[in-house]
C-alpha positions, -999 to +999 in steps of 0.1 A: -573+138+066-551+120+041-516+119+036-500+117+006-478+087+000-454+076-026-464+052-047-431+032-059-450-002-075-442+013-110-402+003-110-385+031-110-411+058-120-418+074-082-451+097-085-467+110-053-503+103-045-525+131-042-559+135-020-588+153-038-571+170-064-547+187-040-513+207-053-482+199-046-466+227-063-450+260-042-476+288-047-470+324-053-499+348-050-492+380-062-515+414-061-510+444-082-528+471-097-517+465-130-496+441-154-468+467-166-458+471-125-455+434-122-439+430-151-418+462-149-411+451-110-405+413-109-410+400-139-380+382-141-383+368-106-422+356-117-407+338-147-375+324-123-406+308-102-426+295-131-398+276-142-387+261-108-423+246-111-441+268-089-478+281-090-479+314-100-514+337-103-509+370-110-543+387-092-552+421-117-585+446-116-610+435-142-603+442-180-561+449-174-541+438-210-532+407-195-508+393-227-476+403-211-476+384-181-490+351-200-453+357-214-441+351-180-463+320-181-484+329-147-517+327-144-540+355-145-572+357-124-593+389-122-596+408-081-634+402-087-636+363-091-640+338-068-605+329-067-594+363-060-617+359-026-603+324-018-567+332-024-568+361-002-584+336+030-556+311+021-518+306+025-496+308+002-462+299+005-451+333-010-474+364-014-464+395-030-482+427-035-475+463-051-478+493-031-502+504-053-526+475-045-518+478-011-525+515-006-565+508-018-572+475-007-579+468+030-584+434+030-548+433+014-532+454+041-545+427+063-536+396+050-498+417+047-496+415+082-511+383+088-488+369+065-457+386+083-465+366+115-470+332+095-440+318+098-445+294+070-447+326+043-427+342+028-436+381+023-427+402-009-433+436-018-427+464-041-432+501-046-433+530-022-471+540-009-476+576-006-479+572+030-451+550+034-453+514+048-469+509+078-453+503+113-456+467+115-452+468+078-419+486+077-408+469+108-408+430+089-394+434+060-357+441+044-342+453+011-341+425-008-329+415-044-336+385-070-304+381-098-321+365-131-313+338-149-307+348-188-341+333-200-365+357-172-341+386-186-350+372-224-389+368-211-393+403-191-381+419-224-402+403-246-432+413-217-422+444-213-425+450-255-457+432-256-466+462-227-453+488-249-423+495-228-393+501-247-359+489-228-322+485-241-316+455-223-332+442-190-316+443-156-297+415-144-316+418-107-348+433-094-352+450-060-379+440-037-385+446+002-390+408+016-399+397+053-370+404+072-371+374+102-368+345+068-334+331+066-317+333+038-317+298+028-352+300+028-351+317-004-333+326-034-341+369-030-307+378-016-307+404+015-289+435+012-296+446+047 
């Protein structure tokens, strides 16, 4: 193993060293059956993310319209590829699914709760299953919301259009349930509960 250093020989320019091609951006994996719920759902907090210079890759079934979360300016993999596999066996410092991905996808409900007892991951979801979440679902997690800047309400707009979604003006927050045991200055989603 390698660690990463600083390398300060260029004057003032500081630039970290990096071993093998490894990131050292925040990553957010989200799930979801389709673009217009992301979008619809937390758009604005994607874009918030994106601009704060984190990873973002949208995961989406094969063949969705994809246009309005490029908007956004995440990345867009399809559930099929090999990325989609490898992102579901990694950690993520945020993951956040749909309730509609999560009600069909096994291998989703798992890495849910695996996630929930990582300590080092922060949990986000949205929706309401038809089942309800379960227990040790329901248990974790917390109302939660994310206020957005002017430019994600500007950007989910413009999304939203390029979805065909008509809307008089976007919301200034969006509501998602979050892992409950996270502090709050582990995060910018503010608890309500």
């Amino acid at each position: 193993m390698i660690t990463p250093t600083i390398d300060i020989s260029e004057g003032a320019r500081v630039r970290a060293a990096r071993s093998e091609g490894e990131c050292l951006r925040y990553r957010l994996d989200v799930v979801a059956a389709d673009a217009v719920d992301v979008v619809r759902s937390a758009g604005g907090w994607l874009y918030d993310r994106v601009m704060a210079g984190w990873e973002v890759t949208v995961l989406l079934p094969h063949r969705c319209d994809t246009r309005s979360l490029r908007i956004l300016g995440v990345d867009v993999v399809d559930t099929e590829s090999e990325f989609a596999v490898a992102a579901l066996g990694s950690t993520s410092q945020t993951l956040a699914i749909s309730a509609e991905a999560f009600a069909v996808d096994a291998r989703l409900r798992d890495k849910v709760l695996e996630s929930l007892n990582n300590q080092f991951t922060e949990v986000a979801l949205w929706g309401q299953p038809q089942q309800g979440w379960p227990l040790g679902v329901d248990r974790g997690l917390t109302t939660a919301q994310h206020l957005l800047s002017s430019a994600a309400r500007r950007f989910k707009g413009a999304a939203l259009a390029a979805a065909g979604i008509s809307c008089g003006s976007v919301d200034f927050t969006e509501m998602l349930l979050c892992d409950a045991t996270r502090t709050q200055r582990e995060s910018e989603l503010i608890r309500l509960t």
